[in-house]
C-alpha positions as CSV (number, residue, x, y, z in Angstrom):
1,X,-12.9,24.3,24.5
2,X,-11.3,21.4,22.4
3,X,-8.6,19.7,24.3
4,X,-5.2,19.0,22.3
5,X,-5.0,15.8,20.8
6,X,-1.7,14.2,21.7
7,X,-0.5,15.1,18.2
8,X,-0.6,18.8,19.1
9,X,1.3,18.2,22.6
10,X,4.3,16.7,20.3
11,X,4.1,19.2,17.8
12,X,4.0,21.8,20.7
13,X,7.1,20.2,21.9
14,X,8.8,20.2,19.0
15,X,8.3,23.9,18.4
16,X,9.4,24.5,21.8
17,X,12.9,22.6,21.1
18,X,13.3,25.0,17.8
19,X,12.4,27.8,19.8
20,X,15.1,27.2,22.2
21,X,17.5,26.6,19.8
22,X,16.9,30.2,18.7
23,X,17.0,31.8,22.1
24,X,20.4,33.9,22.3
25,X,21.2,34.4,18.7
26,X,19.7,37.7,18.2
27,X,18.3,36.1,15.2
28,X,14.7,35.4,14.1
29,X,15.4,31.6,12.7
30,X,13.0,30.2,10.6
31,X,13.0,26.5,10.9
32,X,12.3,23.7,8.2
33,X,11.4,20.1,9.1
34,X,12.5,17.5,7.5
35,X,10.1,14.7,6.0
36,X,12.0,12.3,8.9
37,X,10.8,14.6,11.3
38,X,7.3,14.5,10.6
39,X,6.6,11.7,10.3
40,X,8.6,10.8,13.8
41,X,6.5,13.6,15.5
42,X,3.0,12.8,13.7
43,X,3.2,8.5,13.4
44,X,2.0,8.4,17.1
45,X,-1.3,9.7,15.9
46,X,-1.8,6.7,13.8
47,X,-0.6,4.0,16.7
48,X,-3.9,3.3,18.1
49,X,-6.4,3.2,14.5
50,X,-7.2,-0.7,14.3
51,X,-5.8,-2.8,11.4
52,X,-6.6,-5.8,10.2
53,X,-4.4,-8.5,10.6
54,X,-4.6,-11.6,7.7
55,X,-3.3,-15.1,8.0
56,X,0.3,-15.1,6.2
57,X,0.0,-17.4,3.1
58,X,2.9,-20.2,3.6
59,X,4.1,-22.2,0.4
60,X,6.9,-24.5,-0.4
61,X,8.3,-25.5,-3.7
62,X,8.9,-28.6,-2.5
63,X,5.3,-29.4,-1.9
64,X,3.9,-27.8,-5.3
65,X,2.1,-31.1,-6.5
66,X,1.3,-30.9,-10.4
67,X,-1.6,-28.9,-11.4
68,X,-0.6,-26.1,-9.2
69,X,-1.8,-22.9,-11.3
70,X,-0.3,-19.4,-11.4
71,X,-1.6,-16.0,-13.1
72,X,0.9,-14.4,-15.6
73,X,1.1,-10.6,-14.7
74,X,2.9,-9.0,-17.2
75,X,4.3,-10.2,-21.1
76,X,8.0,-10.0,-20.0
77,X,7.5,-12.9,-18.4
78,X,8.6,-14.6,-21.7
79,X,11.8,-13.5,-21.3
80,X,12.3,-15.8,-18.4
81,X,11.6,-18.6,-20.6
82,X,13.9,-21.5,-22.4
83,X,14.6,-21.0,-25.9
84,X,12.2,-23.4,-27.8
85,X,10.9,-24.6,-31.4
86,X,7.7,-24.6,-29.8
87,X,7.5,-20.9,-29.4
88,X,8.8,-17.3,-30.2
89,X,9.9,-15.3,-27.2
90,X,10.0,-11.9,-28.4
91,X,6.4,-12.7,-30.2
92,X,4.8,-14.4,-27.0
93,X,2.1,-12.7,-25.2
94,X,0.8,-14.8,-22.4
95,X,0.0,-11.5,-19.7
96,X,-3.4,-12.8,-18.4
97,X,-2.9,-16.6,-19.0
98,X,-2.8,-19.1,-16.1
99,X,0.0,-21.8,-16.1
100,X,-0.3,-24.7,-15.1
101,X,2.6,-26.5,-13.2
102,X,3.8,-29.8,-14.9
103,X,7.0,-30.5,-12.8
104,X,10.5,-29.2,-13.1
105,X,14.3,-30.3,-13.9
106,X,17.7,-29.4,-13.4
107,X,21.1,-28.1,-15.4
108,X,24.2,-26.8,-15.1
109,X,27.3,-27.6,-13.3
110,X,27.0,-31.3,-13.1
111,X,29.8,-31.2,-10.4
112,X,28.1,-28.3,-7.8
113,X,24.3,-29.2,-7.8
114,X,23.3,-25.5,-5.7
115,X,24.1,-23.6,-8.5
116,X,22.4,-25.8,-11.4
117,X,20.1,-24.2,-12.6
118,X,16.3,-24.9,-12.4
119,X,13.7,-25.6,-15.5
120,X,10.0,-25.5,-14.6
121,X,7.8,-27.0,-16.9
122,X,4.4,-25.2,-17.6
123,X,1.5,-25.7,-19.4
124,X,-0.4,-22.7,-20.7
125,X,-4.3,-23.4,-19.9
126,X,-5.6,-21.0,-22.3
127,X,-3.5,-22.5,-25.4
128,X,-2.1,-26.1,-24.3
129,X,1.6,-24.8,-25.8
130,X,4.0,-26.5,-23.1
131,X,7.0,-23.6,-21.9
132,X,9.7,-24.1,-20.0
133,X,10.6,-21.1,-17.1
134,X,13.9,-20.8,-16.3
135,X,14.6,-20.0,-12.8
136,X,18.4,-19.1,-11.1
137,X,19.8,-21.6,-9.1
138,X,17.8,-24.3,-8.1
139,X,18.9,-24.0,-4.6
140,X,17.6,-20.6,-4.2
141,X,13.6,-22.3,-5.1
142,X,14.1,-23.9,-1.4
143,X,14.6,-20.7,0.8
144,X,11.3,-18.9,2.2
145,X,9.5,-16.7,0.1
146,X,10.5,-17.8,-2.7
147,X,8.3,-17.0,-5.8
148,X,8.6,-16.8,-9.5
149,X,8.4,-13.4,-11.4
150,X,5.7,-11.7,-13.4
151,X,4.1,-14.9,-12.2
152,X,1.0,-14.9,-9.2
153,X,0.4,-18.3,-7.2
154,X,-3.2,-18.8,-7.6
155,X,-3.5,-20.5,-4.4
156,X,-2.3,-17.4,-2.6
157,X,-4.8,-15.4,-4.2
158,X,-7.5,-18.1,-2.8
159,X,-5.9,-17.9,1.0
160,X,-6.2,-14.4,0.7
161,X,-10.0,-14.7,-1.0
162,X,-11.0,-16.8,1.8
163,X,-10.3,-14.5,4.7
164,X,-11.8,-11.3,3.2
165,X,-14.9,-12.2,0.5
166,X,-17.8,-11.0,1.7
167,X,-17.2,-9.1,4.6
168,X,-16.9,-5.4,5.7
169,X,-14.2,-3.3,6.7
170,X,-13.6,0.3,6.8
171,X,-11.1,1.8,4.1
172,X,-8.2,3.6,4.9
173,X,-6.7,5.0,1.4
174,X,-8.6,7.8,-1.0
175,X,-6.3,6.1,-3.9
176,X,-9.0,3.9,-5.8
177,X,-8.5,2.4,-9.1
178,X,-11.5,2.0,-12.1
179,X,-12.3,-1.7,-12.4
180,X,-12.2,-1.5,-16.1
181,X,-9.6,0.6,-17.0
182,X,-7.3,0.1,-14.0
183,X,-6.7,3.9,-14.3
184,X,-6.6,5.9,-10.8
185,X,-9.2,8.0,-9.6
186,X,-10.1,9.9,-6.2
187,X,-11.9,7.7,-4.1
188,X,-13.0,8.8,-0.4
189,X,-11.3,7.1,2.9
190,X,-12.9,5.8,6.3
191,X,-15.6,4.4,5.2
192,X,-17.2,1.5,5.3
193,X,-16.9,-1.0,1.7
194,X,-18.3,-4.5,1.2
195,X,-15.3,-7.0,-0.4
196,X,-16.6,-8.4,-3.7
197,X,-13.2,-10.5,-4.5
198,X,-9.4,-10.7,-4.5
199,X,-8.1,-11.2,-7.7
200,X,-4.5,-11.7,-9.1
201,X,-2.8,-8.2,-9.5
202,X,0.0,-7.0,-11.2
203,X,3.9,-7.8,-11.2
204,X,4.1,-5.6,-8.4
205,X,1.2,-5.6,-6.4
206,X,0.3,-9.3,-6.8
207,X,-3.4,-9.0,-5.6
208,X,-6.2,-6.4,-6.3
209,X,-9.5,-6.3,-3.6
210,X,-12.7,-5.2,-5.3
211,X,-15.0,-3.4,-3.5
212,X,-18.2,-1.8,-3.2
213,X,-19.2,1.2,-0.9
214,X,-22.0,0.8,1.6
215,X,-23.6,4.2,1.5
216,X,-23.9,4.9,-2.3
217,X,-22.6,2.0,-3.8
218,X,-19.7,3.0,-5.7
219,X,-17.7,0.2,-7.0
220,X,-13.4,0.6,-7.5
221,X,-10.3,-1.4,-6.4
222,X,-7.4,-1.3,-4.3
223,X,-3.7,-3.0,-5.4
224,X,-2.6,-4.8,-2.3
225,X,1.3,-6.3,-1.5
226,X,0.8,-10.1,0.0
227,X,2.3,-11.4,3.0
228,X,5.8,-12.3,1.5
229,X,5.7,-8.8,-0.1
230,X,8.5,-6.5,2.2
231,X,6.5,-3.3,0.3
232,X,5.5,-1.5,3.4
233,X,2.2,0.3,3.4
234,X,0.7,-1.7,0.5
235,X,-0.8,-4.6,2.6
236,X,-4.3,-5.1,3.6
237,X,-3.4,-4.4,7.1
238,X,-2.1,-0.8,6.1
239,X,-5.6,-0.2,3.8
240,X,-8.1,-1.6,5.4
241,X,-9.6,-1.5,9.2
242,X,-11.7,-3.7,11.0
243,X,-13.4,-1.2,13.1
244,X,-14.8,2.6,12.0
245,X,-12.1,4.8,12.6
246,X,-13.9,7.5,13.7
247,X,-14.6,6.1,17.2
248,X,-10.7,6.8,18.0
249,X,-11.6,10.3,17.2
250,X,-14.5,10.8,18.9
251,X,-13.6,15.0,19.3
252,X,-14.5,15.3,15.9
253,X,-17.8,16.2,14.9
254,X,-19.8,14.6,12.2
255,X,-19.5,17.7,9.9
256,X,-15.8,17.5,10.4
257,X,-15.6,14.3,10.1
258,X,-17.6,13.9,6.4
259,X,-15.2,16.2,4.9
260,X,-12.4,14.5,6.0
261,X,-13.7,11.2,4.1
262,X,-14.1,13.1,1.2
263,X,-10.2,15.1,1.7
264,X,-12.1,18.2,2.3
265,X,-10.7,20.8,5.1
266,X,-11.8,24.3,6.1
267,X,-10.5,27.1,8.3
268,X,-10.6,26.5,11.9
269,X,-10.1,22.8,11.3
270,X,-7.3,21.6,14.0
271,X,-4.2,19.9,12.7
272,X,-5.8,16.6,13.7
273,X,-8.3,17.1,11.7
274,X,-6.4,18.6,8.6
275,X,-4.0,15.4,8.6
276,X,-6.9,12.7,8.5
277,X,-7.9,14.8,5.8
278,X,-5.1,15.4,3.2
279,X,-2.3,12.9,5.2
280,X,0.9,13.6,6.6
281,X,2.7,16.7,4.7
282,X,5.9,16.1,3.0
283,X,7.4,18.9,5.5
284,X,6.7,21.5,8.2
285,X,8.1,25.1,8.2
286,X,6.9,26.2,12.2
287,X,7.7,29.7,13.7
288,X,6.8,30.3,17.0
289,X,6.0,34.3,17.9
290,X,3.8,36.6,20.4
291,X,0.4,35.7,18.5
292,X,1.1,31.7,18.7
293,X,2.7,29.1,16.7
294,X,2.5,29.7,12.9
295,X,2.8,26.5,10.5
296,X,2.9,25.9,6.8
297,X,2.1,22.3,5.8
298,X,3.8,21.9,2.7
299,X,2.4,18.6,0.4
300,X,3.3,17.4,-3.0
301,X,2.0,19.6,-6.2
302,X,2.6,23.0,-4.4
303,X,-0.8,22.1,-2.2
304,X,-0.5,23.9,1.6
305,X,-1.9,24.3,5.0
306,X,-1.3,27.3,7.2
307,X,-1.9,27.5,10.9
308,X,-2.3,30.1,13.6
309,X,-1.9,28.3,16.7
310,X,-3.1,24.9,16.2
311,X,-6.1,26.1,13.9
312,X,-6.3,25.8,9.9
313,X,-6.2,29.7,8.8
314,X,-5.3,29.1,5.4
315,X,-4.8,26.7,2.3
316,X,-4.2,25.8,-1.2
317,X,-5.5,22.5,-2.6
């Protein structure tokens, strides 16, 4: 017999709390759980799979030394710009270029220098046309964190490079992207994948990891927030793990456990099983009654999973 996971003992719990609540009403109640409440019973199931934990990348503006180079990540970075002879704003397309950093000035309110404004002077690499980004306050380029936008600091995307080219780790996300096209496709998770390189990303997601699969060599990407980034569940820690995560499942059997890289599930697959698979639904309707607990997983698209006491019965992908 397959002992509950400590995912079912909190479900279980849960179901006995809305049963109670039931109890006295003369009414058969029909409970819906909330997306909150899911992922407050079901995140203790994720506590113990090992991360990856990278060196933060630290900068300063006031130690940028001339030369410093950053990746321009989108085209509306030109309207960040100074208004110039030199070039046309609306017209300018520099999305792929590197700048390089040439030293910076100051303007504005001769008489309250925090809120003069800052003038970075850039040179682009690829043309040699000199532009000139405008940045807020010039006090605000001292706090920590700071960064410009739409543009990547290339020695970031080194410290990053450094720790990770090369090696191995074990992927957590199905979400892979084409390395040409950048368009999405369905990738597998848990798996082992071999880093190629970090690149620059997007105005967004400032760094992409290139990978190739171990097994059948498959090569995609991943977008990835860096250190300074506060976009939770984008980092390398949340993607990536250093150690194969099916050895904190070790209840699950090999079949199982290759259709849950792949986001497969069949009937009589437990919950455990069903949420490595597919991922924590968006809500849970639960109703407890003489044959067991019943359960709908609901996810996004109109995809389900139903349960009969702890056990996949039913589902719709």
């Amino acid at each position: 017999m397959r002992r509950p996971s400590s995912t079912h003992l909190v479900l279980a719990a849960l179901a006995l709390v809305l049963l109670a609540s039931a109890c006295g009403t003369g009414i058969e109640v029909r409970e819906h759980v909330t997306d909150k409440d899911v992922r407050r019973v079901l995140e203790q199931a994720d506590a113990h799979e090992p991360v990856v934990t990278l060196e933060a990348y630290v900068d300063s503006f006031a130690a940028w030394k001339e030369g410093k180079r950053f990746w321009v990540a989108d085209d509306k970075v030109a309207q960040m710009l100074a208004v110039s002879t030199v070039y046309d704003k609306d017209t300018l397309h520099l999305a792929g270029h590197t700048l390089v950093y040439d030293g910076w000035t100051k303007s504005g309110i001769v008489t309250d220098e925090d809120y003069r404004r800052l003038y970075i002077d850039f040179i682009d690499e690829q043309t040699g046309m000199r532009l000139v980004y405008r940045y807020g306050r010039a006090r605000d380029a001292y706090r920590a964190g700071f960064s410009l936008p739409m543009l990547i600091d290339m020695d970031m995307v080194a410290h990053v490079a450094r720790q990770l080219e090369g090696k191995e780790f074990f992927i957590r996300t199905p979400i892979w992207y084409d390395r040409q096209s950048e368009q999405m496709r369905d990738g597998r998770h848990f798996i082992k994948v071999h880093i190629d390189s970090v690149q620059p990303g997007n105005a967004v997601l400032p760094l992409r990891v290139l990978f190739t699969t171990c097994d059948t060599q498959e090569k995609a990407m991943v977008w990835i927030a860096n250190s300074a980034t506060t976009m939770r569940g984008r980092d390398f820690d949340a993607l990536f793990s250093a150690t194969d995560p099916h050895q904190s499942y070790p209840a699950i059997d090999a079949a199982n456990w290759q259709r849950i890289t792949c986001g497969q599930v069949v009937e009589g697959m437990t919950k455990e099983e069903c949420r490595l698979s597919w991922g924590n639904p968006k809500s849970i309707n639960e109703r407890p009654d003489q044959a067991g607990m019943r359960e709908y997983w609901y996810y996004d698209g109109g995809a389900y999973l139903y349960f009969v006491d702890g056990l996949l019965s039913q589902f719709r992908k």
